[in-house]
Structure formats: C-alpha cells, structure tokens
TORBA-26932 format. One record per atom (N, C-alpha, C, O, CB): residue in one letter; atom name; x, y, z negated; residue number from 1. Coordinates in pm, whole numbers, plus 50000, padded with zeros to 5 digits. Glycine has a CB too. Layout:
N
NODE a CA X Y Z NUM .
...
end
This chain:
134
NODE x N 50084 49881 50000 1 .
NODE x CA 50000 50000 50000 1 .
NODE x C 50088 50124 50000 1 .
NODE x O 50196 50129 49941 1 .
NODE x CB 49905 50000 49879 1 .
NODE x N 50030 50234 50076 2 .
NODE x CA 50092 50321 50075 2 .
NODE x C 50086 50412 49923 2 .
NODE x O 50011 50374 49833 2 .
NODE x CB 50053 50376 50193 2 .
NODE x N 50158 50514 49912 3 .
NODE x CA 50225 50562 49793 3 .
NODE x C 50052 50666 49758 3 .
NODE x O 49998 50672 49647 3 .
NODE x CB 50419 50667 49834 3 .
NODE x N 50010 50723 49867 4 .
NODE x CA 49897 50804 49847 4 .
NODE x C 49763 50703 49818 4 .
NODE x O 49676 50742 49740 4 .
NODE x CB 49881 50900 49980 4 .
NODE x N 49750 50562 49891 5 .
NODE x CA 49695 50477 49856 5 .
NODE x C 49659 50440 49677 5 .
NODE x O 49555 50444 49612 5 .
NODE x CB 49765 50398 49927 5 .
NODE x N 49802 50404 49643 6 .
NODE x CA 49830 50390 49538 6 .
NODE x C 49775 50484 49443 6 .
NODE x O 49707 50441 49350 6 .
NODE x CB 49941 50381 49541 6 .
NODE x N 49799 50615 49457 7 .
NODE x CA 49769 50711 49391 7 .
NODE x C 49666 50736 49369 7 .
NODE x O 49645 50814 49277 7 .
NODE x CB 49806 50788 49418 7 .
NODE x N 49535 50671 49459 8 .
NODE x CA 49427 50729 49482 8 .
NODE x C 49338 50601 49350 8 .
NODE x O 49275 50629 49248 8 .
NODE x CB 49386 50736 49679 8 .
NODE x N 49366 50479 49404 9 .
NODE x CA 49353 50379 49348 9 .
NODE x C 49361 50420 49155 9 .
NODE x O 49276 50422 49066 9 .
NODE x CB 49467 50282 49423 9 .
NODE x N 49550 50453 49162 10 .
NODE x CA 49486 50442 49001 10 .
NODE x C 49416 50624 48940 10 .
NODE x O 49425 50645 48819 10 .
NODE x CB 49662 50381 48872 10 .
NODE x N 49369 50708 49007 11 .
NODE x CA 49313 50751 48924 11 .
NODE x C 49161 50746 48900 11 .
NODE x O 49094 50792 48808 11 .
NODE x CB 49355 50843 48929 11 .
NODE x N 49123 50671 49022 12 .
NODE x CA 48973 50644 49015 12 .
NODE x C 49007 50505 48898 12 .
NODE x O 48934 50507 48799 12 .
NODE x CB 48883 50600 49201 12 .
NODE x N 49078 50427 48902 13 .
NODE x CA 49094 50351 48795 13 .
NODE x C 49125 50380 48646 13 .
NODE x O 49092 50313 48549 13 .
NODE x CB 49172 50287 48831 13 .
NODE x N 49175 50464 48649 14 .
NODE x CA 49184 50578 48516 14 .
NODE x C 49048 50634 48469 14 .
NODE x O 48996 50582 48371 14 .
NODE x CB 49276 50721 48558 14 .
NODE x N 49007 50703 48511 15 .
NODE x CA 48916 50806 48532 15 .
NODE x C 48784 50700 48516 15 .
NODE x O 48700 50738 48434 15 .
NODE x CB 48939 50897 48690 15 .
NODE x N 48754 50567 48585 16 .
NODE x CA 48694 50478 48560 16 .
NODE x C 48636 50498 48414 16 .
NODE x O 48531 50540 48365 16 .
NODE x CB 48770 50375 48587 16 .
NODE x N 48816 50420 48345 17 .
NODE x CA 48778 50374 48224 17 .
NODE x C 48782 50479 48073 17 .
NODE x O 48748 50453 47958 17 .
NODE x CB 48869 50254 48214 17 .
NODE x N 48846 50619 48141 18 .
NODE x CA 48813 50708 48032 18 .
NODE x C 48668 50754 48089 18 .
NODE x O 48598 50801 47998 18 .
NODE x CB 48932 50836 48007 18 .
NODE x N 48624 50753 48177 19 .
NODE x CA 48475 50785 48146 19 .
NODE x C 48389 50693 48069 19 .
NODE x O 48289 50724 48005 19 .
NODE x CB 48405 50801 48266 19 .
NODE x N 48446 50562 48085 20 .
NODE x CA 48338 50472 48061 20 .
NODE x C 48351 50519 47886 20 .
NODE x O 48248 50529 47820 20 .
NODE x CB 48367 50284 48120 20 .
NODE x N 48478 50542 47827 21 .
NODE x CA 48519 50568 47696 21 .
NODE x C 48415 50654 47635 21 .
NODE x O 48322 50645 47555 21 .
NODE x CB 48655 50631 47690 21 .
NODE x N 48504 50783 47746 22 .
NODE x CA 48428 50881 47667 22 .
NODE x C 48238 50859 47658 22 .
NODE x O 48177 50909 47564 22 .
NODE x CB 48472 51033 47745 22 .
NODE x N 48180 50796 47744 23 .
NODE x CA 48044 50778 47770 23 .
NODE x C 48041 50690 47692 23 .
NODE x O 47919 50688 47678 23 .
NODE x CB 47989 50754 47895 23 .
NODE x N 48090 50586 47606 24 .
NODE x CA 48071 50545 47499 24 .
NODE x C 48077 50597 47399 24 .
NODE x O 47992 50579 47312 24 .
NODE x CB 48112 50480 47489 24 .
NODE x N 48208 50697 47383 25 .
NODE x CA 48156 50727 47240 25 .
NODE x C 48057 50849 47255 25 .
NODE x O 48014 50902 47153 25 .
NODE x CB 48284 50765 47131 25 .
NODE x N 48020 50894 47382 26 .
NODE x CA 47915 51023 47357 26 .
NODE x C 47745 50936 47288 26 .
NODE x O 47668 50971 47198 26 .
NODE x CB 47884 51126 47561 26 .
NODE x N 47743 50826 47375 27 .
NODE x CA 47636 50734 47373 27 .
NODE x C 47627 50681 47205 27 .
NODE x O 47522 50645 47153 27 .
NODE x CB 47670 50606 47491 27 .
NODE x N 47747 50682 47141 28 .
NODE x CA 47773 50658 47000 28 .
NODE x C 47674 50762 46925 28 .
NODE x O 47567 50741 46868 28 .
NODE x CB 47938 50681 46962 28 .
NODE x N 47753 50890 46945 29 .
NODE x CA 47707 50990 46833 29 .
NODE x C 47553 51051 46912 29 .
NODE x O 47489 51129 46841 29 .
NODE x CB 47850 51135 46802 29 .
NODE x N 47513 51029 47003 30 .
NODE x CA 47387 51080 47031 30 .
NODE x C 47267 50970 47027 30 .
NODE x O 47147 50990 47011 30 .
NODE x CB 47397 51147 47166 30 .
NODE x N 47311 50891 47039 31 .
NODE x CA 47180 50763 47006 31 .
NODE x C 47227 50663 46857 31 .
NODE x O 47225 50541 46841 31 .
NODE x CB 47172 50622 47181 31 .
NODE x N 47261 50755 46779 32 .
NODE x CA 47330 50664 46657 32 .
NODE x C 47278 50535 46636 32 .
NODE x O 47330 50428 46669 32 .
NODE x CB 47317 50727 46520 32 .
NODE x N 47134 50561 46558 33 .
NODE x CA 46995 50463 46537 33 .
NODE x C 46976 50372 46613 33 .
NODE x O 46938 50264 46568 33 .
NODE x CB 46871 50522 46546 33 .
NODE x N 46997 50389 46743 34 .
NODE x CA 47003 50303 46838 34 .
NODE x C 47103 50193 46828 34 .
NODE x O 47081 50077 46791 34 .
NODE x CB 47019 50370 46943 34 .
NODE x N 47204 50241 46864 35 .
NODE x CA 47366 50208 46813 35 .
NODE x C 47362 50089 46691 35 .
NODE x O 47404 49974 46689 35 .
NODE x CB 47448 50368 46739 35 .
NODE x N 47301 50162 46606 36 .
NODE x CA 47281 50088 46441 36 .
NODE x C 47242 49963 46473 36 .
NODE x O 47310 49862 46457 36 .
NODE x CB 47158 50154 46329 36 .
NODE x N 47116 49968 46524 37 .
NODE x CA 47034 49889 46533 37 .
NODE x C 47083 49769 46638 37 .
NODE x O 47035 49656 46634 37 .
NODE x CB 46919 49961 46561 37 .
NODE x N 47183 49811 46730 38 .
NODE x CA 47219 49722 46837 38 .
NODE x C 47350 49601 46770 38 .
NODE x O 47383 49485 46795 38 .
NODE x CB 47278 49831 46977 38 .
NODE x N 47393 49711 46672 39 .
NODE x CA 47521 49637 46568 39 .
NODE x C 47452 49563 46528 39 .
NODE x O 47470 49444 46554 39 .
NODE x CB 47603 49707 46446 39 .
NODE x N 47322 49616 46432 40 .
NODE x CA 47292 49502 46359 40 .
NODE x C 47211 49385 46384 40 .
NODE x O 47229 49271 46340 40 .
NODE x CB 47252 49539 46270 40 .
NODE x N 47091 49440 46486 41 .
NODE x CA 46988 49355 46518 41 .
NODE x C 47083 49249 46676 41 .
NODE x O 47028 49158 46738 41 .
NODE x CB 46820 49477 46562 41 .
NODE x N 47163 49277 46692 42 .
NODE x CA 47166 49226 46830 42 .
NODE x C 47297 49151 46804 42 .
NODE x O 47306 49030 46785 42 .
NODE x CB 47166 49343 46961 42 .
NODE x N 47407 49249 46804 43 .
NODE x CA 47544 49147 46807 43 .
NODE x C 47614 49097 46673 43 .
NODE x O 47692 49006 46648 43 .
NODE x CB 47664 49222 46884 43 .
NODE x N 47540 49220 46581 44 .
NODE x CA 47557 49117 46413 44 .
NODE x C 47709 49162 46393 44 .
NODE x O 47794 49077 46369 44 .
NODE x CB 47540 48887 46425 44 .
NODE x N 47737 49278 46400 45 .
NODE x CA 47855 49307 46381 45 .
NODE x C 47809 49468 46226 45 .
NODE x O 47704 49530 46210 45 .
NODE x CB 47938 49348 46573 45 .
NODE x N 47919 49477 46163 46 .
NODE x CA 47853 49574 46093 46 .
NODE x C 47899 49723 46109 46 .
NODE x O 48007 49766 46149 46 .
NODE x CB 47861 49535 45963 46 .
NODE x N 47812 49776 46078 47 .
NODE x CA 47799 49949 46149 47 .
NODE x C 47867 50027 46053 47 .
NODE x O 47864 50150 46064 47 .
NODE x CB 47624 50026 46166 47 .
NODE x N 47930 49973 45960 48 .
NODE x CA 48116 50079 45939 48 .
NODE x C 48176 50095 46089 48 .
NODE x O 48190 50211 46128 48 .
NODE x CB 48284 49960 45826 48 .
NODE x N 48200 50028 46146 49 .
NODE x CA 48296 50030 46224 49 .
NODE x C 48262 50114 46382 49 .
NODE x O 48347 50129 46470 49 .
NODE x CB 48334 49883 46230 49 .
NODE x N 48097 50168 46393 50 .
NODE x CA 48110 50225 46480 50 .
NODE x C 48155 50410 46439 50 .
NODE x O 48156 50473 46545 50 .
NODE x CB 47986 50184 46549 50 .
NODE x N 48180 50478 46347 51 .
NODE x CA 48257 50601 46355 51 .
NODE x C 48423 50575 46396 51 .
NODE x O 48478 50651 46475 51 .
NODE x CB 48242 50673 46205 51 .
NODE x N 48488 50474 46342 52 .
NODE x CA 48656 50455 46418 52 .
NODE x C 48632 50454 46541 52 .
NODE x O 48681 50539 46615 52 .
NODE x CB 48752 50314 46390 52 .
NODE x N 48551 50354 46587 53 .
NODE x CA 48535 50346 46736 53 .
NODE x C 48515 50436 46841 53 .
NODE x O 48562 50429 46954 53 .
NODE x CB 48454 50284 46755 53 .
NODE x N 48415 50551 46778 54 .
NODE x CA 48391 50678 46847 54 .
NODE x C 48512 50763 46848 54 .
NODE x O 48533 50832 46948 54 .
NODE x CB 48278 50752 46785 54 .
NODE x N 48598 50765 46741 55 .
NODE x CA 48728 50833 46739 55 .
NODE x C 48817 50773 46827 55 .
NODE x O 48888 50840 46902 55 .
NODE x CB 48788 50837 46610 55 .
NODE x N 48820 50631 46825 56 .
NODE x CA 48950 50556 46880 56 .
NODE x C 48902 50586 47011 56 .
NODE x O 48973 50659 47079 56 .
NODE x CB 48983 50382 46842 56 .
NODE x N 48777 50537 47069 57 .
NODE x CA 48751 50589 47243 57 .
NODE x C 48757 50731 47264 57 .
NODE x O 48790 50756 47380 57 .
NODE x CB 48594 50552 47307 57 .
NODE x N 48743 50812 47208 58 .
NODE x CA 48816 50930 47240 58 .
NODE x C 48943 50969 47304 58 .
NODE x O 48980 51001 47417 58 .
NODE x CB 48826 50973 47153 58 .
NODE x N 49025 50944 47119 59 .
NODE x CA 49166 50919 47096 59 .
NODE x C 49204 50839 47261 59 .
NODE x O 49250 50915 47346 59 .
NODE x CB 49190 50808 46934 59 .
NODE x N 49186 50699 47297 60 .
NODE x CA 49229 50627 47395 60 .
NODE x C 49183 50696 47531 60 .
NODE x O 49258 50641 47612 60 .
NODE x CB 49183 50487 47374 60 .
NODE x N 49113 50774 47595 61 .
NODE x CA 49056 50811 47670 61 .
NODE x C 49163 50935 47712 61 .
NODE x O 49214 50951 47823 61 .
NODE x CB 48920 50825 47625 61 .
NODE x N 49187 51033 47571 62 .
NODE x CA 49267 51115 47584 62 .
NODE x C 49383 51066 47661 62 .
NODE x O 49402 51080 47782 62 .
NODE x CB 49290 51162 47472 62 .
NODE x N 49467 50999 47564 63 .
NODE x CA 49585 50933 47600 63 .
NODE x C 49644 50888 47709 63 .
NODE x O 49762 50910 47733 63 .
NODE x CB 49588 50857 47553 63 .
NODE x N 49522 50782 47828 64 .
NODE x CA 49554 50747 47894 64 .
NODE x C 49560 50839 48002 64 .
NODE x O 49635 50820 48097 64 .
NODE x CB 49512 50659 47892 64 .
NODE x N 49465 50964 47991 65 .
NODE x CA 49411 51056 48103 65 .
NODE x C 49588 51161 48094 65 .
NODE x O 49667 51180 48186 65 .
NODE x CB 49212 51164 48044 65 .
NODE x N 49596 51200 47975 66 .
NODE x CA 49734 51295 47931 66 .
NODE x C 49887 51222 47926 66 .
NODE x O 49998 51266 47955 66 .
NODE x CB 49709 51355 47766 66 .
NODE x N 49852 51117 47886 67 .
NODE x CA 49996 51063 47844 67 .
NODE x C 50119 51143 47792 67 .
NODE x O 50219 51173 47858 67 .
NODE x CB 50047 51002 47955 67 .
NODE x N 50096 51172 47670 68 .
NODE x CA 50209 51205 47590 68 .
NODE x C 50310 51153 47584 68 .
NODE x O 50423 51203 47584 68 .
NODE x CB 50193 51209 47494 68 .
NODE x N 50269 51016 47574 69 .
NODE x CA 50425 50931 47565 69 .
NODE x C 50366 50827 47624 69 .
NODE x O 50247 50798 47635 69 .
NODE x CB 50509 50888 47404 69 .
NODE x N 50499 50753 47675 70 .
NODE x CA 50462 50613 47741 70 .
NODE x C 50430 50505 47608 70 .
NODE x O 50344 50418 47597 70 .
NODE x CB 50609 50551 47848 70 .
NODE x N 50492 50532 47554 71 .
NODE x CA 50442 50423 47359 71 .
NODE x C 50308 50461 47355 71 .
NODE x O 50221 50375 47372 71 .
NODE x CB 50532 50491 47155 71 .
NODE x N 50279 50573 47336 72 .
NODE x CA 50122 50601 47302 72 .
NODE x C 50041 50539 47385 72 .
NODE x O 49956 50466 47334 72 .
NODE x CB 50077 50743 47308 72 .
NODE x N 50045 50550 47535 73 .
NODE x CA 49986 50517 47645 73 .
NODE x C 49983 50331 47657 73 .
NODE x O 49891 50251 47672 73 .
NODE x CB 50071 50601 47765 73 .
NODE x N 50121 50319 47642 74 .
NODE x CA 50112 50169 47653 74 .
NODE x C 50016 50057 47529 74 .
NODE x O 49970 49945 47551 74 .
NODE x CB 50275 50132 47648 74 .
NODE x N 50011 50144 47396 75 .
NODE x CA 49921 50135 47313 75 .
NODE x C 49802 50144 47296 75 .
NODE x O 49731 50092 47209 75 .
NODE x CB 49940 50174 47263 75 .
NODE x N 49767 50238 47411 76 .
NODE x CA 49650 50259 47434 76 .
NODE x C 49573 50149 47521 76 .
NODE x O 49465 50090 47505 76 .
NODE x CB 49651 50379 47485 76 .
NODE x N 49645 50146 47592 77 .
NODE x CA 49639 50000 47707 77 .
NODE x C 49589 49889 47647 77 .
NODE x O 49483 49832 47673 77 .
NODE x CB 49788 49942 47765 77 .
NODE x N 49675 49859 47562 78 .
NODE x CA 49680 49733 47502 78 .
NODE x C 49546 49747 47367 78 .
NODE x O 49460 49663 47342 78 .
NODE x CB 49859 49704 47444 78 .
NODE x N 49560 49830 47325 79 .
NODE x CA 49434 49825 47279 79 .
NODE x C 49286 49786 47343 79 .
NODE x O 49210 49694 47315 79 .
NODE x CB 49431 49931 47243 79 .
NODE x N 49274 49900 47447 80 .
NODE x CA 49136 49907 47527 80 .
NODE x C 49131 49814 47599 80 .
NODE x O 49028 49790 47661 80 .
NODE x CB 49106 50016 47609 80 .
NODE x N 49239 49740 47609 81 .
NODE x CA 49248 49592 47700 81 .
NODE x C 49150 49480 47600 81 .
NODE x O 49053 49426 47653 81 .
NODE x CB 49452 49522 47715 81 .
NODE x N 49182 49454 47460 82 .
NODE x CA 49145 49374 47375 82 .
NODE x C 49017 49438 47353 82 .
NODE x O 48920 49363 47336 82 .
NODE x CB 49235 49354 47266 82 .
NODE x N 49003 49533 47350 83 .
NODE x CA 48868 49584 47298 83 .
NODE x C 48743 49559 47388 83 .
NODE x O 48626 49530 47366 83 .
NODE x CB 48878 49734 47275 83 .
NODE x N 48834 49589 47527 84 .
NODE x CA 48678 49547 47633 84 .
NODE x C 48683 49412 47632 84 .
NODE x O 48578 49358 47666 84 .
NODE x CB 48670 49597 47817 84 .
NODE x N 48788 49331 47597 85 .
NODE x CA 48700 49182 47629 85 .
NODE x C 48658 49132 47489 85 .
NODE x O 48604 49023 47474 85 .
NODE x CB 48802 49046 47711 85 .
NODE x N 48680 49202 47406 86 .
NODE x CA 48577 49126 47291 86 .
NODE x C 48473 49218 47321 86 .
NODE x O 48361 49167 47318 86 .
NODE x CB 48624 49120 47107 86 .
NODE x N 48477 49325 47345 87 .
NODE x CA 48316 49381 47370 87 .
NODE x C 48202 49322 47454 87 .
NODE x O 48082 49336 47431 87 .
NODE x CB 48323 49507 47430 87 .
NODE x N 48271 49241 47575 88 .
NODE x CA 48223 49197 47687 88 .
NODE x C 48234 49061 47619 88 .
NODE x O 48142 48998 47670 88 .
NODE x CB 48295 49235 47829 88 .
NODE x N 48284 48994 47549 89 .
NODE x CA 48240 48866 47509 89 .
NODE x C 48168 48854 47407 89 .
NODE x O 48094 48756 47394 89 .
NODE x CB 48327 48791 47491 89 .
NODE x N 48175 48959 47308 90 .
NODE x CA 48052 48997 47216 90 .
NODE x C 47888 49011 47303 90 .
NODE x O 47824 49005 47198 90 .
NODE x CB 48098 49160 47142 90 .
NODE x N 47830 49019 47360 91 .
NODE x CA 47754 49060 47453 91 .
NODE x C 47682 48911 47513 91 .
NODE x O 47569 48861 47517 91 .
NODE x CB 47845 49151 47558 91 .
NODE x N 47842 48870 47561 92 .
NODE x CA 47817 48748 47633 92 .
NODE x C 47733 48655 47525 92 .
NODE x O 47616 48621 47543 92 .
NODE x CB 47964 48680 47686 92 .
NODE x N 47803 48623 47425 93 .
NODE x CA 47772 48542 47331 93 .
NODE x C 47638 48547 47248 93 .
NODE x O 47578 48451 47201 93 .
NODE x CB 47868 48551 47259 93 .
NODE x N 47603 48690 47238 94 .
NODE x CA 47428 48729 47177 94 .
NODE x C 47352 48735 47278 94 .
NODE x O 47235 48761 47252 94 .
NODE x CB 47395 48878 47098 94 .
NODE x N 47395 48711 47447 95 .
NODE x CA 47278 48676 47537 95 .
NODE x C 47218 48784 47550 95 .
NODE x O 47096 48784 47565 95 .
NODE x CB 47185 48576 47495 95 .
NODE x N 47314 48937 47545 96 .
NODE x CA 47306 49084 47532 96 .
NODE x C 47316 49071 47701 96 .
NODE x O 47390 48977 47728 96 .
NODE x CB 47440 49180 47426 96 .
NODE x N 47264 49137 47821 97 .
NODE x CA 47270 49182 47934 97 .
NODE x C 47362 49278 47983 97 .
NODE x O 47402 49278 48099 97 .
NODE x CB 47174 49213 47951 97 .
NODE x N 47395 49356 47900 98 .
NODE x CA 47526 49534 47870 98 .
NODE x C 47683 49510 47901 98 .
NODE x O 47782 49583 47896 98 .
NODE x CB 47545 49596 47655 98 .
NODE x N 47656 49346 47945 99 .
NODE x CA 47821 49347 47898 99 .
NODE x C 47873 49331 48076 99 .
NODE x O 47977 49270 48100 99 .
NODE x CB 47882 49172 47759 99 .
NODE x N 47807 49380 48167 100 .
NODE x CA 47955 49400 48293 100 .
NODE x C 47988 49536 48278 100 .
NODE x O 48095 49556 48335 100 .
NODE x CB 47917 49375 48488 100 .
NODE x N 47943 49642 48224 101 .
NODE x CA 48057 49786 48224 101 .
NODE x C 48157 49721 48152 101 .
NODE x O 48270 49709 48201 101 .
NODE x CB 48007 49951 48134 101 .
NODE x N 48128 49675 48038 102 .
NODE x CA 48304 49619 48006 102 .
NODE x C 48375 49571 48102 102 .
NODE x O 48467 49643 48143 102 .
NODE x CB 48324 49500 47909 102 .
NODE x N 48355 49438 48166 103 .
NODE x CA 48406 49347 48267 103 .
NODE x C 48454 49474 48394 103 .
NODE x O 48564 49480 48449 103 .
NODE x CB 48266 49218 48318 103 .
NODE x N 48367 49544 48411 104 .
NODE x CA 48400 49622 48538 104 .
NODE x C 48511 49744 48486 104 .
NODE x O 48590 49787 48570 104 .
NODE x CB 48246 49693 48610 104 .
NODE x N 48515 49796 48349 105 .
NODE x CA 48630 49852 48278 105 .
NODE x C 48726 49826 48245 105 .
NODE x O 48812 49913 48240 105 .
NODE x CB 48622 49880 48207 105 .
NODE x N 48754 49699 48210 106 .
NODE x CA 48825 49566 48206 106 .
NODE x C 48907 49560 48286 106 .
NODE x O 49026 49575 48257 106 .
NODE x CB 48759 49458 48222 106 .
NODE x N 48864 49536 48408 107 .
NODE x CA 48974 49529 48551 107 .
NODE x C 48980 49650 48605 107 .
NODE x O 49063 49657 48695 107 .
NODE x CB 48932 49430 48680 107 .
NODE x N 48913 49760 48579 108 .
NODE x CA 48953 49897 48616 108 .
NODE x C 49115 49938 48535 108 .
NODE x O 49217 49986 48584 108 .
NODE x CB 48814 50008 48561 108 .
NODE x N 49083 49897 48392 109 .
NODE x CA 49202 49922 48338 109 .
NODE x C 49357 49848 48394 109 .
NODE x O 49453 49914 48434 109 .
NODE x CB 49170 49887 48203 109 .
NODE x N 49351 49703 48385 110 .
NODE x CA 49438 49637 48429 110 .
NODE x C 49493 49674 48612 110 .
NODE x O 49586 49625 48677 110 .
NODE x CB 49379 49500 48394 110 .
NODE x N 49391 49777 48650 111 .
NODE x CA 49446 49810 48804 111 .
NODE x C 49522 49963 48747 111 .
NODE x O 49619 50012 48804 111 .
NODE x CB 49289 49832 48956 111 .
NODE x N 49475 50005 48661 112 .
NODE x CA 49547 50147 48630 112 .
NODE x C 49690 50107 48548 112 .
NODE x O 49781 50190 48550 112 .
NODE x CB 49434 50258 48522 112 .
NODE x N 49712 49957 48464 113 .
NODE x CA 49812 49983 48411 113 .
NODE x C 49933 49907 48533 113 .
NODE x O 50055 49916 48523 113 .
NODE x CB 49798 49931 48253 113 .
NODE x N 49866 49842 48634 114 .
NODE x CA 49986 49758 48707 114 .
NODE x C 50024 49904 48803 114 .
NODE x O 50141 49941 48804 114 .
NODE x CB 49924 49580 48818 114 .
NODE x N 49949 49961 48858 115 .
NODE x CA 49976 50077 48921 115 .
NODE x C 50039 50252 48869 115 .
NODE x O 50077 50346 48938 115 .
NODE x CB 49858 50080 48969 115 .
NODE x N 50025 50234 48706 116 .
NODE x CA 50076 50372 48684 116 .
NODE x C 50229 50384 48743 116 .
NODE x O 50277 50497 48755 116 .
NODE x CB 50072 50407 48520 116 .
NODE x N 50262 50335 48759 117 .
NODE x CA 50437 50327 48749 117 .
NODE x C 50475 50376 48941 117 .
NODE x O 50581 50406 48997 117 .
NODE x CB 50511 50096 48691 117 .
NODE x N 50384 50368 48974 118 .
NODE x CA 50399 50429 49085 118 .
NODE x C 50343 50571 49129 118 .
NODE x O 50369 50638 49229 118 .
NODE x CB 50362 50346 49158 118 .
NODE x N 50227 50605 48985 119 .
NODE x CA 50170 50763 49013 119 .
NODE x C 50262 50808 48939 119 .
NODE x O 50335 50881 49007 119 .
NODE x CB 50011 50819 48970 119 .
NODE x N 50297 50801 48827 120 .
NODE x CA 50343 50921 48668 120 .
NODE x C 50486 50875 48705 120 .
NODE x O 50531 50776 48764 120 .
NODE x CB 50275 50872 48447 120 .
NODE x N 50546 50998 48640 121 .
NODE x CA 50683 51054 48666 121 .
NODE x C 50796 50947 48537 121 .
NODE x O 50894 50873 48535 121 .
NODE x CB 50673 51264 48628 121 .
NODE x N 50679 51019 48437 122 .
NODE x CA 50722 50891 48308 122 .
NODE x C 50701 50765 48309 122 .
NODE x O 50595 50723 48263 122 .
NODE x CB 50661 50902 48186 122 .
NODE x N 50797 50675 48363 123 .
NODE x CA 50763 50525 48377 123 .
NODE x C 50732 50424 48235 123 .
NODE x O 50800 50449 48135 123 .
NODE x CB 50891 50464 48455 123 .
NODE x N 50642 50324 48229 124 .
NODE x CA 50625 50269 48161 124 .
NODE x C 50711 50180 48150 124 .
NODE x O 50748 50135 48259 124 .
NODE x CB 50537 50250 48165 124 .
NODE x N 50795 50104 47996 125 .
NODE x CA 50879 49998 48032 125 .
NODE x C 50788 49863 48056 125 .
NODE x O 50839 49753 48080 125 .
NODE x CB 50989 49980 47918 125 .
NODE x N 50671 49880 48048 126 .
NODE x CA 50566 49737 48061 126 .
NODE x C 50465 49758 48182 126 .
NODE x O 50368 49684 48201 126 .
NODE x CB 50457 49712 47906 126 .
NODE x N 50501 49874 48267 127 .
NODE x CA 50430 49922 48401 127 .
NODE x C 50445 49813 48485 127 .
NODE x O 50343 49768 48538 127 .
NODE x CB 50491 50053 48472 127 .
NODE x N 50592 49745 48516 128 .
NODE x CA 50610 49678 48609 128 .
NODE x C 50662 49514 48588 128 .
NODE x O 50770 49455 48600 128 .
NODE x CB 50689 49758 48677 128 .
NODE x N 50528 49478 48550 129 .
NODE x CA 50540 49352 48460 129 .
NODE x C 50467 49274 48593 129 .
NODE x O 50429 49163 48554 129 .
NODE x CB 50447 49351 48278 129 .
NODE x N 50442 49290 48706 130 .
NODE x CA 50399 49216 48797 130 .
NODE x C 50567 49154 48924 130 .
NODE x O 50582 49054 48995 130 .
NODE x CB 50262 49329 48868 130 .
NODE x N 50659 49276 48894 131 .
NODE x CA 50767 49274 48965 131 .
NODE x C 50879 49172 48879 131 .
NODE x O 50952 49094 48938 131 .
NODE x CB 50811 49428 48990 131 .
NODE x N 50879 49188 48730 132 .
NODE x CA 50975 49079 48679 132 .
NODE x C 50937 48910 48656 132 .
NODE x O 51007 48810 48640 132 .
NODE x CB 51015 49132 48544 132 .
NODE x N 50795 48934 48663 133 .
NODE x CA 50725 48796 48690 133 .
NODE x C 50755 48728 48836 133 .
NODE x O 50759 48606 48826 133 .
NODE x CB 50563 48818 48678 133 .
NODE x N 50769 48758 48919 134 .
NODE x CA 50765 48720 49074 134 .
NODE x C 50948 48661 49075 134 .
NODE x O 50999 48619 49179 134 .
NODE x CB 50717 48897 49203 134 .
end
C-alpha cells in the first residue's frame, strides 16, 4: 500500500475507535439509569465500575488521537484491546445483541496499531510487530 493509502487507513481507524470511546463514555454519563440497569439487569457486572470506565475511555481516546508518548499510547492500545473483547464477549455470553461495535472497534484498533508506525513521526517499539514475526 501506498504511504497516503496507509495514512488514510489508519486515521479512519483511529478516529473509528476514539469515537466509538468517546460515544461510550458520552452514552455513559447521559443515559446513566440506563447504563445501571444494563450492568445490572443484563450482563451482571457491578455498577462501581462504570465512572473509571467513563474516565479511562476518555483518558484512552485522548491518548491514542494525541499521543504524548509512545508508552502512553502503546498502553493505551493494549488496554482498549482487552477491554473490547471482554466487552464483546461479555455481550456474547448474556445473549446481549450490542456486542459487534466492539468486534468492529476491535479490528479497527488492531488496523490502527499495525499501521501507526507508518503515519506518526514517533515510532512505536511494538508498531512493527507484524515485520519481526515474518
């Protein structure tokens, strides 16, 4: 692929999954009750944990869109990586319908982290983990 190819690729892949973020945690603090009720009545998880979450999808949304540091970023990665597939297998498992934005965020992410290393100036040392595998 060409270099503008590339470029184009990961920021709709970026941009993907900090929207999907940020539209989660907006969907957090404006339908709380809702929210509550989906923790508790549906996937049985308990509703401490949705205020971190609204911070952390923020926090991660920021990060990946700014990149301060490649540590932060690569942390971020690796976080929102684990997070959408237990979200999307949480879902799966209560026979919840909600769960392909994960799946489709999921591999949005994993196309933004094999490809940053060819948009951003600051290279990741775990960007090009498809080239030492081969």
């Amino acid at each position: 692929m060409s270099d503008r190819t590339v470029k184009i690729v990961y920021w709709i892949a970026t941009g993907l999954v900090a929207l999907t973020y940020l539209g989660g945690a907006t969907f957090y603090l404006t339908t709380r009750e809702m929210v509550v009720g989906i923790y508790e009545g549906i996937i049985h998880y308990p509703t401490y944990i949705i205020w971190p979450l609204v911070i952390l999808k923020i926090v991660a949304a920021v990060v990946i869109l700014w990149r301060p540091s490649t540590f932060l970023s690569d942390f971020a990665y690796a976080a929102m990586f684990w997070h959408l597939l237990i979200a999307a297998s949480a879902h799966l498992v209560v026979g919840d319908p909600s769960w392909p934005p994960a799946i489709v965020a999921w591999i949005a992410l994993i196309v933004s982290f094999l490809t940053q290393n060819r948009v951003r100036s600051t290279k990741s040392p775990y960007g090009d983990i498809l080239k030492s595998a081969a």
